[in-house]
C-alpha positions as CSV (number, residue, x, y, z in Angstrom):
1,X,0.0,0.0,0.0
2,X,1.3,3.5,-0.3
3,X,1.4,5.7,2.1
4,X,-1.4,8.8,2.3
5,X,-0.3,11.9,1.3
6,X,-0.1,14.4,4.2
7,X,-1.5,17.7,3.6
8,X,1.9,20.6,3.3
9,X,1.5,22.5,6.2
10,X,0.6,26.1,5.7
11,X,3.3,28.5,7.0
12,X,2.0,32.0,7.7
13,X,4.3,34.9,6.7
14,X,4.7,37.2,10.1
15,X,5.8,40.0,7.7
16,X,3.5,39.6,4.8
17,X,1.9,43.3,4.8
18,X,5.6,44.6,5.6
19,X,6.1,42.7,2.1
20,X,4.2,45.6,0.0
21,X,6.1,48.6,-0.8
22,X,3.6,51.0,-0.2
23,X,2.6,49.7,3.4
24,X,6.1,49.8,4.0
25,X,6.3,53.1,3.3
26,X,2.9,54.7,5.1
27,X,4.4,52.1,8.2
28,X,7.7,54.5,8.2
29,X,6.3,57.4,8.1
30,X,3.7,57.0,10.3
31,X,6.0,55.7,13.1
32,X,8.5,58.7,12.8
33,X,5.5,60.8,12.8
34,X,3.6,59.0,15.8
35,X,7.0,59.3,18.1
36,X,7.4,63.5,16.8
37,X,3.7,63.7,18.3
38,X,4.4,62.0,21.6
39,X,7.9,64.1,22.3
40,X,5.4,67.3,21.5
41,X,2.6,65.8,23.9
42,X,5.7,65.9,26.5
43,X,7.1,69.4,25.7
44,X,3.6,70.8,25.8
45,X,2.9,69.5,29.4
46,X,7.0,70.6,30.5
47,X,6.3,73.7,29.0
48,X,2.9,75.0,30.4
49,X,3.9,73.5,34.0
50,X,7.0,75.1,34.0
51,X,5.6,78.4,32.6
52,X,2.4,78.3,34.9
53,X,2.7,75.6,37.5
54,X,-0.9,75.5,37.3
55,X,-2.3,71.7,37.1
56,X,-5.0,73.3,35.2
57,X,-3.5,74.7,32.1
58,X,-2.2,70.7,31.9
59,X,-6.1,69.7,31.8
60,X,-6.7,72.1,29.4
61,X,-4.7,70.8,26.5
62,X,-6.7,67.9,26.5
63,X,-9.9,69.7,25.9
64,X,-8.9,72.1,23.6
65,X,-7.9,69.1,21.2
66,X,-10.5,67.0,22.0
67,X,-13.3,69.6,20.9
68,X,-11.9,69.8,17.6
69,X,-11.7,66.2,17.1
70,X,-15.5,66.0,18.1
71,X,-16.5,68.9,15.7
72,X,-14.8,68.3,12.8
73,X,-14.1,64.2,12.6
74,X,-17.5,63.6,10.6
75,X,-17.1,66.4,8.3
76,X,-13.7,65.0,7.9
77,X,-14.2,61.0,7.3
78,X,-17.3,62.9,4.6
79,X,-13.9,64.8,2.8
80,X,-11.6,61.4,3.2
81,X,-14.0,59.8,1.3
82,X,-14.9,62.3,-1.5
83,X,-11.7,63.4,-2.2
84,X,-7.6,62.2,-2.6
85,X,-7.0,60.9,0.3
86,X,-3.3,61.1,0.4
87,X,-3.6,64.7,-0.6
88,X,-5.6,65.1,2.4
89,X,-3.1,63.6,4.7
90,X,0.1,65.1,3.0
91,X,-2.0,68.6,3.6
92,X,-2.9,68.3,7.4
93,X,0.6,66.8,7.4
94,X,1.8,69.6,6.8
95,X,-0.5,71.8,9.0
96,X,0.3,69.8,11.8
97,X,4.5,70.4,10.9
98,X,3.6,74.3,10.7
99,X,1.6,74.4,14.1
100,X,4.9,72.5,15.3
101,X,7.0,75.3,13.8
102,X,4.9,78.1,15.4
103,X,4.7,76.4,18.8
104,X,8.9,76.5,18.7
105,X,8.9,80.2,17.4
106,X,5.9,80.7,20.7
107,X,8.5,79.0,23.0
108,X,11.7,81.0,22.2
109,X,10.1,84.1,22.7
110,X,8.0,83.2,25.7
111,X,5.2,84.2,23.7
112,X,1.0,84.0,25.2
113,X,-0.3,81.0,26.9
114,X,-3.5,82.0,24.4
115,X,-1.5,81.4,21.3
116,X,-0.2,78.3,22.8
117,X,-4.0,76.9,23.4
118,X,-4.9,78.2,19.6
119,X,-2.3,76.2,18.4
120,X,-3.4,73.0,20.1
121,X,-6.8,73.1,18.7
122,X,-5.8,73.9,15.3
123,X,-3.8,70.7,16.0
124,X,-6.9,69.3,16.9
125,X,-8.9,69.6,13.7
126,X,-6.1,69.1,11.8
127,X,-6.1,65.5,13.2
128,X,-10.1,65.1,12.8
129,X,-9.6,65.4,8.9
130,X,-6.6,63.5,9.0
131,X,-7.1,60.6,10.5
132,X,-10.0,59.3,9.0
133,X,-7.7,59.7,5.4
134,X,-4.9,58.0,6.9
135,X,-6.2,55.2,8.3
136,X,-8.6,54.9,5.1
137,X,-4.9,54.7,3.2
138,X,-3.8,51.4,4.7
139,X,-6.4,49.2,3.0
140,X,-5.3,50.5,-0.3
141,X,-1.9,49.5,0.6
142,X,-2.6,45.6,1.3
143,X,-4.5,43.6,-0.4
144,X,-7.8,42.4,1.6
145,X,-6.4,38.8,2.6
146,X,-3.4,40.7,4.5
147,X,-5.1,43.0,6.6
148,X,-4.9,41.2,9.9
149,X,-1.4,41.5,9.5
150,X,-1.3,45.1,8.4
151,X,-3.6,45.4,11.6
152,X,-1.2,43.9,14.1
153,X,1.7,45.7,12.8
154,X,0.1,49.3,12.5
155,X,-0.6,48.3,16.1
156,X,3.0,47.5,16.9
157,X,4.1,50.8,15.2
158,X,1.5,52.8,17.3
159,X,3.0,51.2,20.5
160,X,6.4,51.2,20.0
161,X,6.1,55.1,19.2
162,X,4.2,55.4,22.6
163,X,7.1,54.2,24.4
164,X,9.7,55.9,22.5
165,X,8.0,59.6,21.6
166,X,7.5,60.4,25.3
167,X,11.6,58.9,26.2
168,X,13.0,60.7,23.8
169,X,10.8,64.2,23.9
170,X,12.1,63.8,28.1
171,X,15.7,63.4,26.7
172,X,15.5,66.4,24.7
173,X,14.1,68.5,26.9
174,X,17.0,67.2,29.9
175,X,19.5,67.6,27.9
176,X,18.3,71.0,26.5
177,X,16.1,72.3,29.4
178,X,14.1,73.2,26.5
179,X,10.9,72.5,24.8
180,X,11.0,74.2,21.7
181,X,13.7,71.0,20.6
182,X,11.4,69.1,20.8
183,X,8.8,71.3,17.9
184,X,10.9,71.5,15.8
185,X,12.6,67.6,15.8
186,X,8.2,67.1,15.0
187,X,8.6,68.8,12.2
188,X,11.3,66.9,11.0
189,X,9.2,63.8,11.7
190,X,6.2,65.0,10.0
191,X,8.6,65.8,7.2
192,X,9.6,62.3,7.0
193,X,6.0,61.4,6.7
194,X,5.3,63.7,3.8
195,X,7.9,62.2,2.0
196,X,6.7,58.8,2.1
197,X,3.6,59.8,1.4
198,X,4.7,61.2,-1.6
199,X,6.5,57.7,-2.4
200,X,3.4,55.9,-2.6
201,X,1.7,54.4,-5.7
202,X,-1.1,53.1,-4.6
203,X,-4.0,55.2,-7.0
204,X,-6.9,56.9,-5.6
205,X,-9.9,55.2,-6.8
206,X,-13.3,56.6,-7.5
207,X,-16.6,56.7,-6.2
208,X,-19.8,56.2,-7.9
209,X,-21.5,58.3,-4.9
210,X,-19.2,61.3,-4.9
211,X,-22.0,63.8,-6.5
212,X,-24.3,62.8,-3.6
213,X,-24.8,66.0,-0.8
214,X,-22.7,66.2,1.9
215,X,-25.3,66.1,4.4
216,X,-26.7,63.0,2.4
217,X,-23.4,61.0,2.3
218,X,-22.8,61.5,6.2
219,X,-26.1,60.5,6.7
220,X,-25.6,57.2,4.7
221,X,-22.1,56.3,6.5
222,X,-24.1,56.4,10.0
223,X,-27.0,54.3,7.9
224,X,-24.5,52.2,7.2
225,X,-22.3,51.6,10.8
226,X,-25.9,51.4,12.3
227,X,-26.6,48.5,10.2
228,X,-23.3,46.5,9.9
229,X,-23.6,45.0,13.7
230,X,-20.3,43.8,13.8
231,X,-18.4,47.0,13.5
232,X,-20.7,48.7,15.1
233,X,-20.6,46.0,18.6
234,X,-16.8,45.8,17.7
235,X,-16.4,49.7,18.1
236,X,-18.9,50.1,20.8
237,X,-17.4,47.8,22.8
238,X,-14.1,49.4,22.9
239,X,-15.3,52.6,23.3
240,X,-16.8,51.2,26.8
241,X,-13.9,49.3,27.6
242,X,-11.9,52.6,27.4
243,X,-14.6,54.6,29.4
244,X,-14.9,52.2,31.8
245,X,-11.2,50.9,32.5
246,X,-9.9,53.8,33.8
247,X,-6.9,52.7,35.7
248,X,-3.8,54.2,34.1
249,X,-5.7,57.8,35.0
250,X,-5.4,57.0,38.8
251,X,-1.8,55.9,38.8
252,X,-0.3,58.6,40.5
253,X,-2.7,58.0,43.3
254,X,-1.7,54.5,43.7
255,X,2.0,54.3,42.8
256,X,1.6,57.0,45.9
257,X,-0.7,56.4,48.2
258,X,-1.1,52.5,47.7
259,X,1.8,50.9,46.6
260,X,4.1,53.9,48.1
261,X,6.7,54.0,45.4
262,X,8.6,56.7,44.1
263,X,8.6,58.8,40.3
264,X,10.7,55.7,38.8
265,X,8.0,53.3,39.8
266,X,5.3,55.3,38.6
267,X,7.5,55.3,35.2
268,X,7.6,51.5,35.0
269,X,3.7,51.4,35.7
270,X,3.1,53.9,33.4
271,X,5.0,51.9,30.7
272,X,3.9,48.6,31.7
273,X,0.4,48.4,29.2
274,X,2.5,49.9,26.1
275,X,5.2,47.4,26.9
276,X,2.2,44.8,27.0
277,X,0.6,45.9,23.9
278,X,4.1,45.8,22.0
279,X,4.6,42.4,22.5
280,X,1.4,41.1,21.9
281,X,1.2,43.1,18.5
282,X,4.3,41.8,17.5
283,X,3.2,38.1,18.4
284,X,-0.4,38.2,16.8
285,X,2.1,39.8,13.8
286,X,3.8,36.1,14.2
287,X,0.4,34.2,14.2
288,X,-2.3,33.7,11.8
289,X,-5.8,35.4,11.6
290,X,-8.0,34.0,14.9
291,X,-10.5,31.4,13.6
292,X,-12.9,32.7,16.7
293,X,-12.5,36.2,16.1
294,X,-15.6,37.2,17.7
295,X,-15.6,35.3,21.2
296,X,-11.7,36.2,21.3
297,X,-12.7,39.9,21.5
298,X,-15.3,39.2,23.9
299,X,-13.3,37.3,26.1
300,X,-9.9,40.0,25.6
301,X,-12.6,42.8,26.8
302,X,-13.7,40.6,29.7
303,X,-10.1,39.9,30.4
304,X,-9.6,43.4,30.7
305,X,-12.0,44.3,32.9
306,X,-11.1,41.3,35.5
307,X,-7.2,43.0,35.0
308,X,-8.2,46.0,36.0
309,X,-10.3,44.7,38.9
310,X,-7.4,42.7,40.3
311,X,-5.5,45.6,39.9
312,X,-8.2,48.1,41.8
313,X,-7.7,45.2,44.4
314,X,-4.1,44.9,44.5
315,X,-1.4,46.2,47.5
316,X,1.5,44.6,45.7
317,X,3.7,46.4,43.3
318,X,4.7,43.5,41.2
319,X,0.9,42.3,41.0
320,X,-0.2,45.6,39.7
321,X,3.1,46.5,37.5
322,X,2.0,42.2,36.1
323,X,-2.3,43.6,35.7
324,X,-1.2,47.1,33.9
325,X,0.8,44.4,31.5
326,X,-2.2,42.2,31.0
327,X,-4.6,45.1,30.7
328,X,-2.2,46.8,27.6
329,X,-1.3,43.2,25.8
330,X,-5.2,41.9,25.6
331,X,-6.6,46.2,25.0
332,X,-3.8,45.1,21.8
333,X,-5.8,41.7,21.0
334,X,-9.2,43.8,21.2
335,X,-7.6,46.8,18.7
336,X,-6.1,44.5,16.4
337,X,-9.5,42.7,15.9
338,X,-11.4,45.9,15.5
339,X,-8.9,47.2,13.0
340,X,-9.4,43.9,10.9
341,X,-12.9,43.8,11.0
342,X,-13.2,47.6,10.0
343,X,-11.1,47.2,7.2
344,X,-12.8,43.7,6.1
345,X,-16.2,44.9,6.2
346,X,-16.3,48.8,5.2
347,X,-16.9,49.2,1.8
348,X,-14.0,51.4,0.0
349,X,-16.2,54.1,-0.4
350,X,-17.4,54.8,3.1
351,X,-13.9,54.0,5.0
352,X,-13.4,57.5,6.1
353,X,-16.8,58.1,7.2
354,X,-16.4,54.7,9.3
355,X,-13.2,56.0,10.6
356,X,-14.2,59.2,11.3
357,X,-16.9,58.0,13.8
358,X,-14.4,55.3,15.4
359,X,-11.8,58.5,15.9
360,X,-15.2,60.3,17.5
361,X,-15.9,57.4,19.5
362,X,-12.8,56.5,20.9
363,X,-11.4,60.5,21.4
364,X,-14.0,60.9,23.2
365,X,-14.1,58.1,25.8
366,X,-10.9,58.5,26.9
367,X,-11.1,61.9,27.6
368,X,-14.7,61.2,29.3
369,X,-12.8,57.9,31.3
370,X,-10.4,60.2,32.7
371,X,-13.5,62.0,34.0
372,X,-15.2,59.2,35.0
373,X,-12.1,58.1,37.0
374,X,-11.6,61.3,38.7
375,X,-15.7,61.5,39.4
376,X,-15.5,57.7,40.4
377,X,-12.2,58.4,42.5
378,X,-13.7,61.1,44.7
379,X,-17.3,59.2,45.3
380,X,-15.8,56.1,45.7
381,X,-12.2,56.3,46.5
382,X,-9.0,55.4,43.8
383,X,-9.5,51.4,44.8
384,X,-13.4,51.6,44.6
385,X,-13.0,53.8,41.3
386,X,-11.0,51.2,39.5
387,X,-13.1,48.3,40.7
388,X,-16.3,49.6,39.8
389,X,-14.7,50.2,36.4
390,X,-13.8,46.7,35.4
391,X,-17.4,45.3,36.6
392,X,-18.6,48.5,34.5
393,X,-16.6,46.7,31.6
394,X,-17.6,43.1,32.1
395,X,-21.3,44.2,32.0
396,X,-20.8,45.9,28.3
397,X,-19.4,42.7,27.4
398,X,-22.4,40.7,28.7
399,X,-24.8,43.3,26.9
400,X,-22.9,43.2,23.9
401,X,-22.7,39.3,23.6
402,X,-26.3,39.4,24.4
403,X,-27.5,42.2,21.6
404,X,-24.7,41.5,19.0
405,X,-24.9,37.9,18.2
406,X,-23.2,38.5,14.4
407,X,-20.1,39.6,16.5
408,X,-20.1,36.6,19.0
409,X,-20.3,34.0,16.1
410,X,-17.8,35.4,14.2
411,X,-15.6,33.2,12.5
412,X,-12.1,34.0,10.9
413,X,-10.1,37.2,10.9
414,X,-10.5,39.4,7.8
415,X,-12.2,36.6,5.8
């Protein structure tokens, strides 16, 4: 008898998207980019402190970029899909590079706090219009049976530049005792950006509803999310998770007050769920596409809220420095999935209208999570705060796997 045939085993590439030129090039530039926006987050908050010592004027920047964002995101994801959108991106690119500029020129002549502030929210809508085009670019970058992988490793890019924007923007500003260092070296990273962005090949397509009315064409992309219940659970659910798992706002208070260590050990908590998040982007980057997509992201989500009780519960540094890792590598398994599924099942068309609302959504609930922490944290305390957050999280999850039962039954990743 001769023996049966064995079936080859299938290999999957880890670096399959990094294999397209054009992904390889948006991946570059948005990395330099993404670390020139973190060291400008850090010279921003040096900067007013130093200048004002007023915890205040820190909590302002947040809003004043956060407005925009709200105001102008939809209008924006309408524009992303009407018109060239790596045009778009290259132009608020290069908005974002001249705010940059001005914000140096503001901090070498000690120039108004108000100027300062009107920069940031320019900033601000800048980013609503351009992030809707730029994350609408990736797909037309990959083809569709790679996007789990372009997924995991825009994730890895965005973490990695978390922990090394706000490392090196501290360096610069040691070694300089000055913020304005760290504007302009953004502007050389936005620079780099634009220049990959003008590298790319990938064409602009058209769109058979690109006549239709503004107002018509944002109403049919919330028509649209309404309707497709897997990306709208997907998003909704992260949005919550975000709200609710409010932990990393309340560090200070614990690496303080309950774990009693010093700055250095509220550093290595505060890096802990980017350091998380890394490495499990770069290993889903290794693996292939989940086969139970949907019940993975309903069980990461969960997993994230029962981190972030254990960590509301926990006296021991290395318990809560091992939770804040957990709660940053399974937030990566949840954002990963939610990327894929956006990009799967959004039609070309209405990708930046899609986006634009996920940007909306997800702006929005972290900066209402940090106010739900603080609100939480002087009603219930910082332990009681942190708790009632994670069972907050674990019932959206039962809601969701209760009303979305497309999502829960999901099969395979990005098929």
């Amino acid at each position: 008898m001769q023996p049966e045939e064995q079936s080859p085993v299938v290999r999957r590439d880890p670096y399959a998207a990094l294999r397209f030129r054009d992904f390889r090039l948006l991946i570059v530039g948005r990395f330099v980019a993404q670390i020139g926006e973190m060291m400008v987050s850090v010279g921003v908050g040096w900067e007013l402190y130093e200048r004002t010592s007023d915890p205040l004027a820190l909590g302002l920047v947040g809003l004043v970029q956060i407005i925009p964002v709200i105001l102008f995101s939809v209008p924006g994801g309408y524009i992303a899909d009407r018109y060239n959108r790596k045009r778009i991106t290259l132009i608020t690119q290069i908005i974002l590079m001249v705010c940059s500029l001005l914000l140096a020129i503001i901090s070498i002549t000690r120039g108004s706090l108000l100027v300062i502030y009107t920069l940031l929210a320019i900033i601000g809508a800048a980013r609503a219009f351009n992030n809707p085009a730029e994350s609408a670019l990736t797909p037309q970058t990959v083809p569709q049976d790679h996007y789990f992988s372009a997924a995991a490793w825009g994730s890895s890019v965005w973490q990695l530049s978390a922990i090394l924007g706000p490392a090196l923007g501290g360096l610069i500003i040691g070694i300089t005792n000055h913020a304005y260092m760290v504007y302009i070296a953004n502007v050389i990273a936005g620079g780099v950006l634009v220049l990959m962005l003008l590298l790319i090949r990938s064409q602009q397509r058209e769109y058979a509803e690109a006549g239709e009315p503004p107002l018509q064409a944002i109403k049919a992309g919330w028509s649209f999310l309404r309707r497709s219940q897997i990306i709208f659970s997907s998003i909704t659910l992260d949005m919550f998770a975000v709200l609710f798992g409010g932990a990393t706002f309340l560090l200070p208070i614990f690496a303080k007050d309950i774990l009693q260590v010093d700055a250095a050990g509220l550093g290595i908590l505060r890096a802990a769920p980017s350091v998380g998040a890394l490495m499990m982007a770069v290993f889903l980057a290794r693996r292939p596409p989940m086969q139970h997509a949907g019940i993975t992201l309903l069980l990461a989500v969960a997993g994230f809220g029962v981190a972030t009780i254990l960590f509301g519960l926990s006296t021991s540094f290395w318990l809560s420095l091992a939770m804040l890792f957990t709660l940053g590598a399974l937030d990566n398994i949840s954002v990963v999935i939610r990327h894929t599924l956006v990009y799967t099942h959004t039609p070309d068309s209405m990708r930046g209208r899609v986006g634009a609302v996920n940007s909306v959504f997800i702006g929005a609930s972290n900066e209402l999570g940090g106010f739900e922490s603080g609100v939480a944290a002087a009603l219930l305390g910082p332990v009681g705060a942190v708790v009632f957050g994670g069972f907050g999280t674990l019932l959206v999850v039962g809601i969701i796997a209760r009303l979305a039962p497309q999502l829960r039954q999901y099969g395979t990743l990005g098929k």
